[in-house]
N, C-alpha and C positions, 0 to 999 in steps of 0.2 A: 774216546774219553777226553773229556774239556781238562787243559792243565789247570793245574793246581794254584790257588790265590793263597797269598798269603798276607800274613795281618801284621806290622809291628808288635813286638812285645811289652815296648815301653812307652814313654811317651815323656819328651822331653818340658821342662818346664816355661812357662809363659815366658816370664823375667830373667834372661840367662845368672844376673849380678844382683839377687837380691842377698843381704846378705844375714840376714835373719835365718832363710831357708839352707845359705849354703852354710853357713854353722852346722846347722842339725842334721845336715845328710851328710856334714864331715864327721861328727860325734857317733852317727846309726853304721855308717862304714868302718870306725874305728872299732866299735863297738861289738858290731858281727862279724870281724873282718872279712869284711866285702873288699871284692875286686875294684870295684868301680862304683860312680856313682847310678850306670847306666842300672846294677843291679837291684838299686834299690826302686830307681823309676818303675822298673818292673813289676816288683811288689805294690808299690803304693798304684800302679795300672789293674792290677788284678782288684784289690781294695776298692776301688771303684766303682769297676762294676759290679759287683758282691754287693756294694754301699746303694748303687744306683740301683739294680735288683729289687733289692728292698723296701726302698724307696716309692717304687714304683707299685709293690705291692700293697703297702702303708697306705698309697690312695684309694685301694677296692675297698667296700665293705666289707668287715670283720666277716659276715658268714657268708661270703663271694666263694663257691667253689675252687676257682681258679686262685684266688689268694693264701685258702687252707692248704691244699695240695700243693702250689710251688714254693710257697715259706715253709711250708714242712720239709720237702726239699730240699730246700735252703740248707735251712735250718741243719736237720741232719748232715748233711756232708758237714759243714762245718765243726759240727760235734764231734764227726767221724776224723778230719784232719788233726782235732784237739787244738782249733783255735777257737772256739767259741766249748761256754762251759757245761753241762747237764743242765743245773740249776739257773743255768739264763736263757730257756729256750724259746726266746719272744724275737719278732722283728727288732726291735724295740733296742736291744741288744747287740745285733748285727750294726746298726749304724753307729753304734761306740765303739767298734774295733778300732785298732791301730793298726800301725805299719809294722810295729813291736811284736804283736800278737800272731802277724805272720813269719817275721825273721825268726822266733823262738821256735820255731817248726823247722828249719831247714837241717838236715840232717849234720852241717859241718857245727850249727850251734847245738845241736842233740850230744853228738860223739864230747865235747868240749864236756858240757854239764857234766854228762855219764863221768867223765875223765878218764877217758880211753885218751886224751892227749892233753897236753904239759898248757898249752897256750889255745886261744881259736885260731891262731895262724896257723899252728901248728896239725891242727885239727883236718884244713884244710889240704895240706898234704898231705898226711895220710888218706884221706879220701881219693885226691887224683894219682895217688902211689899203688890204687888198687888194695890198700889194708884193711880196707872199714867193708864188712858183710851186715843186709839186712836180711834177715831171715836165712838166709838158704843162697841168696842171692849177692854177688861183690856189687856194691854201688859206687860207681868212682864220680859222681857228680853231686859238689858242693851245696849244689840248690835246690837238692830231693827235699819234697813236702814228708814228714815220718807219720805216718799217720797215729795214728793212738795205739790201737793193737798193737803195730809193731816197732812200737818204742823199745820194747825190752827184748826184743829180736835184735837191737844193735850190739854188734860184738867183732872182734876181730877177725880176718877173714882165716881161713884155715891153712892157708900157701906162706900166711906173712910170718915173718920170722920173729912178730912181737908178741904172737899168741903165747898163753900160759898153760903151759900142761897141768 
């Protein structure tokens, strides 16, 4: 069996000291209280290609087989993660996403909103304290995508001693 290749997850930016950008990735870290800024490289990596995807699809003809089928694709998972809307289910749409549109999905900004915790910092530890269950399931990683379904599967895990009888 050939070992295993592996890919970076993020991708560092062109200009280390622009300082336009490092504003807003100090504003997006404060914001989601992100660990790092490496975590948001991440996101906005993922965004890309999702953006580039699309893109690339946006060149075949409207009724290209291969265009209908993988922007339907597309299209749906994103509907399914609940960062892209019902009512916007075009390419069209996919390349106005933000970076925003992906942070509001991570589970440690989900518990926050719910207010299952006081702060997003806060949020955050209870996640890697093992407190925060999605469905059935304890998730102790701050950067789980919640998918739509089980948004309302977020609750306290049943062992934690903050749960409410």
């Amino acid at each position: 069996m050939a070992p295993r290749s592996y890919s970076k997850t993020y991708k560092v930016p062109r200009r280390p000291f622009e300082a336009a950008r490092l504003d807003s990735e100090l504003k997006i870290v404060g914001e989601y209280g992100l660990r790092n800024k490496r975590e948001v490289w991440r996101v906005q990596l993922t965004l890309s290609k999702i953006r580039r995807a699309a893109r690339q699809l946006l060149t075949l003809d409207e009724k290209d087989p291969k265009r209908l089928f993988e922007g339907n694709a597309l299209i749906r998972r994103l509907v399914r993660v609940g960062v892209l809307d019902e009512s916007r289910m075009k390419l069209d749409y996919v390349l106005a996403l933000k970076v925003e549109d992906f942070l509001e999905r991570r589970l440690q900004t989900c518990v926050y909103k719910l207010g299952l915790a006081k702060s997003i910092h806060h949020a955050r530890v209870l996640i890697r304290q093992r407190h925060i269950r999605v469905g059935k399931q304890i998730v102790n990683v701050p950067s789980f995508i919640v998918r739509l379904d089980s948004q309302k599967h977020i609750d306290f895990a049943l062992s934690s001693p903050f749960v409410q009888d």
